[in-house]
C-alpha positions in Angstrom: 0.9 -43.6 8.2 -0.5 -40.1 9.1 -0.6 -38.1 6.3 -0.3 -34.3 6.6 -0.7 -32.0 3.6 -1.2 -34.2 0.4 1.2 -36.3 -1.7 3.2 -35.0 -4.5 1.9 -35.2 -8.3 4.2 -38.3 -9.2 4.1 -37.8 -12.8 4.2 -34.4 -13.1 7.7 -34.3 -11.0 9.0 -36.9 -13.3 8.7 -34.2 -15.9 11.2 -31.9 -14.2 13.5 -34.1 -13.4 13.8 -35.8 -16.7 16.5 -34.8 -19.0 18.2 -37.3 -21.0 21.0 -34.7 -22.9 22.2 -33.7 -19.3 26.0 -32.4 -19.3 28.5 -31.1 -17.0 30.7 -28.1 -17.9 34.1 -29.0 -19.0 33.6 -32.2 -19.8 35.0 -34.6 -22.1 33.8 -36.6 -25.0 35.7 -39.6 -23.2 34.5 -38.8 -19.9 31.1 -38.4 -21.3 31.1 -41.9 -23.5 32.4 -43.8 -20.0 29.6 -41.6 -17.9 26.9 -42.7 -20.2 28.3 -47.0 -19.9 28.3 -45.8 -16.1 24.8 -44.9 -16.3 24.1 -48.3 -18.3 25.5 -50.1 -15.5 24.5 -48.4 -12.7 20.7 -48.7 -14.5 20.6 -52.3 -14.3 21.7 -52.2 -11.0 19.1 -50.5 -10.1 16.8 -53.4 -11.9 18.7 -55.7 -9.6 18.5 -54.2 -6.6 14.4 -54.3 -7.1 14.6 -57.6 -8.2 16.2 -58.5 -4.9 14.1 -56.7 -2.7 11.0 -58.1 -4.3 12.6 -61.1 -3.2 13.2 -60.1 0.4 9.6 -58.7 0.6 8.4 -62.2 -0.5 10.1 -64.3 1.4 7.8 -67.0 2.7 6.8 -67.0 6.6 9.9 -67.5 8.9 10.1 -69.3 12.4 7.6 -68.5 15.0 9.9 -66.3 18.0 10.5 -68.9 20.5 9.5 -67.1 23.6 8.4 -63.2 24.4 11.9 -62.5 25.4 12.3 -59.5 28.2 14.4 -56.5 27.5 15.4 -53.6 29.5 14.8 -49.6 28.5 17.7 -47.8 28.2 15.7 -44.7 29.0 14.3 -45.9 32.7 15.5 -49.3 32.7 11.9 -50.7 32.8 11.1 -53.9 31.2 10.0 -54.3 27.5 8.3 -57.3 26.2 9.7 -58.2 22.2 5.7 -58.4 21.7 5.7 -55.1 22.9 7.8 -53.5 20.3 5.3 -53.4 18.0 3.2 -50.1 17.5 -0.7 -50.4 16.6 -1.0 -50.9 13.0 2.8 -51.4 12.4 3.8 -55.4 11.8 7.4 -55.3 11.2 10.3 -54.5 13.1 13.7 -53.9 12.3 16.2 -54.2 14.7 19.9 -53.4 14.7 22.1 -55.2 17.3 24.6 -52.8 18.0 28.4 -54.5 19.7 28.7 -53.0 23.3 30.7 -54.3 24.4 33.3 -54.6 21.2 35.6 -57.0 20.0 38.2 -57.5 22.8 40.5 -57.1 19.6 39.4 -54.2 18.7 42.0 -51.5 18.9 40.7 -48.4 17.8 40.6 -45.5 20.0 37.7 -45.3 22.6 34.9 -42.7 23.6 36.5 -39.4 23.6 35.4 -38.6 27.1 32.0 -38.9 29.2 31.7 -41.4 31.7 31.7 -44.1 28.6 35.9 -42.9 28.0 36.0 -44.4 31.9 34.9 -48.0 30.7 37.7 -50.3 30.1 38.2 -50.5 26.2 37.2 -53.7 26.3 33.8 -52.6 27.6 32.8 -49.7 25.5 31.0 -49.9 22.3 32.5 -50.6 18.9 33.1 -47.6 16.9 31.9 -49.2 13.5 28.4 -50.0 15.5 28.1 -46.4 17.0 28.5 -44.7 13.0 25.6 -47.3 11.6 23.3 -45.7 14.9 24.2 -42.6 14.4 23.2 -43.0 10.9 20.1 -45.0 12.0 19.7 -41.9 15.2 18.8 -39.2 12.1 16.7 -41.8 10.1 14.4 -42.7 12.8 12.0 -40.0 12.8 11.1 -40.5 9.6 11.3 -44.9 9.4 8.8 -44.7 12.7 6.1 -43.2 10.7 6.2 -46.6 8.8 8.0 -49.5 10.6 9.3 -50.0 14.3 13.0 -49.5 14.5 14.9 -50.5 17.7 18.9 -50.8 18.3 19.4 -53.5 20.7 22.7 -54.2 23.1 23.8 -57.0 25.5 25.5 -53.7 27.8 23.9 -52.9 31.2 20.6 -50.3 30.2 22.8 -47.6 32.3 25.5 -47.6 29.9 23.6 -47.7 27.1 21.4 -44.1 28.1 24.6 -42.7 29.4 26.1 -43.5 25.8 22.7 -42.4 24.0 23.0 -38.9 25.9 26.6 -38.6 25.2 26.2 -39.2 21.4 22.8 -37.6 21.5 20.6 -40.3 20.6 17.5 -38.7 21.4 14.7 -40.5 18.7 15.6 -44.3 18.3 14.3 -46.8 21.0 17.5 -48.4 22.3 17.0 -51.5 25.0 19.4 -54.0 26.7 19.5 -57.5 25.9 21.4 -58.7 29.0 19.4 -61.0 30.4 18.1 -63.0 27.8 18.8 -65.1 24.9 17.7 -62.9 22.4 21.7 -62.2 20.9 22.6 -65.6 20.8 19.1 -67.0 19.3 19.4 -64.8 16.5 23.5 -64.4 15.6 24.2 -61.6 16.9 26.4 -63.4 19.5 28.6 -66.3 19.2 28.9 -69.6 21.4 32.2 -67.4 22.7 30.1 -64.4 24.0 31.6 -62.1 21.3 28.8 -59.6 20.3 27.9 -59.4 16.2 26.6 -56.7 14.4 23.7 -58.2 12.8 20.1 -56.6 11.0 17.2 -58.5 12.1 13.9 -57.9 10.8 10.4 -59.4 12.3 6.6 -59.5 11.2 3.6 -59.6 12.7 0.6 -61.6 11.5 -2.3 -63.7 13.3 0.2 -66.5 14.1 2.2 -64.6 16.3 5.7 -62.8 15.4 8.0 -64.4 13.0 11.4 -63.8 12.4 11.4 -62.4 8.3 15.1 -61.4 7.1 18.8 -60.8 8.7 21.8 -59.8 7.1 23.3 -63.2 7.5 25.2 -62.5 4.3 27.6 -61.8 6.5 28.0 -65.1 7.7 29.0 -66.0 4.2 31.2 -62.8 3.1 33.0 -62.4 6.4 32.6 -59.2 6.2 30.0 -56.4 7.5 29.2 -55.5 3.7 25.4 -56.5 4.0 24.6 -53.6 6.7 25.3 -50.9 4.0 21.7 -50.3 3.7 21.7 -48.8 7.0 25.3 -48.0 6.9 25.5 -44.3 5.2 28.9 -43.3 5.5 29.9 -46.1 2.7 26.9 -45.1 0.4 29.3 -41.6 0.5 32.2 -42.7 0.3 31.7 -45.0 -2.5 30.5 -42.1 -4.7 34.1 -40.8 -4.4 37.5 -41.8 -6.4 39.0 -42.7 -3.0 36.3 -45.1 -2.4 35.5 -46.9 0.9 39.3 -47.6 1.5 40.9 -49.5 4.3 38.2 -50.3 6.9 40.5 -51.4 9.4 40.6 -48.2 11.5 37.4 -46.7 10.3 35.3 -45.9 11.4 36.7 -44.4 14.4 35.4 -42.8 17.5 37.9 -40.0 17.3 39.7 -38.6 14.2 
């Protein structure tokens, strides 16, 4: 990583932001004795999401990739090698594998207009996938300082620039997977052809490129609960008394 200017004083920021008799105006003694078992919980929480991604970090050495696989650029539609994808001195990859086309089911409203609103709705892209890279769209100019980050769909490369410029995905490297295997090798596809959102990442050592972590927890929840790292619009909303609420018909490509 690049560094420009020089870090931050660690310790001496800890001592402005500590305060452990912190109150809000109006507050209650109740609300403040629940806050405080809040802050208990949410504490060891925090202890367990380390724990876990201690775990993650050392998992030991997945399966070798099984072949190079080919992709196409949705920026030019050239060809991308998965080796390729890899920037000097950056051995993991994270890859998002966004659902374009969505669930034939899927009835929420389509693309608001652009030549992706022409698409049949059975064709265009799934509005839960297009929050997470919209999400992932502001994040990237920051994660590709320290990891690769790529969104990858089985559409035609066309569609997916004409999409990117419509939703103004300008820093993330987005590629089609249409003519290979990659989707279906690694669950992001089933044996019907019914595209999956799915977090994949990949590392880099003298072996060759092995497949590390995917959010396969999904698999087992039947739900797409294990993409809220990458998902921000949950993180929000479950700050809120509303909470995430019915996910049926959110998100949505038009409100």
């Amino acid at each position: 990583m690049a560094l420009k200017g020089k870090p931050r004083d660690m310790n001496k920021w800890r001592e402005v932001l500590l305060d452990p008799n912190v109150q809000f105006p109006g507050e209650s003694r109740e609300y403040r004795r629940a806050r405080n078992e809040l802050l208990e919980a949410e504490a060891e929480l925090k202890r367990l999401n380390e724990q876990v991604a201690a775990k993650r970090r050392a998992l030991p050495a997945g399966g070798l990739i099984r072949e190079d696989y080919v992709f196409e650029s949705a920026a030019d539609g050239s060809k991308v090698r998965f080796s390729e994808l890899f920037a000097p001195g950056r051995d993991s990859l994270v890859i998002y594998n966004m659902m374009f086309p969505r669930w034939s089911e899927d009835q929420r409203a389509g693309a608001p207009a652009g030549k992706t609103a022409e698409l049949p709705i059975v064709e265009q892209p799934c509005p839960s996938c297009t929050s997470v890279v919209d999400g992932l769209e502001g994040a990237a100019f920051h994660v590709t300082e320290r990891t690769n980050l790529v969104v990858i769909a089985k559409t035609s490369p066309d569609r997916l620039g004409t999409y990117a410029q419509e939703r103004g995905w300008r820093n993330l490297r987005l590629l089609s997977s249409r003519n290979n295997t990659f989707n279906r090798d690694y669950h992001a596809e089933t044996s019907d052809g019914v595209q999956l959102a799915v977090l994949n990442v990949f590392s880099r050592d003298k072996d060759g490129i092995r497949h590390h972590w995917s959010s396969e927890g999904t698999f087992k929840r039947g739900d797409t609960s294990p993409l809220d790292p990458v998902w921000t619009i949950y993180g929000i909303l479950d700050l809120t008394r509303e909470g995430r609420g019915d996910s049926a018909a959110y998100p949505n490509l038009q409100y």
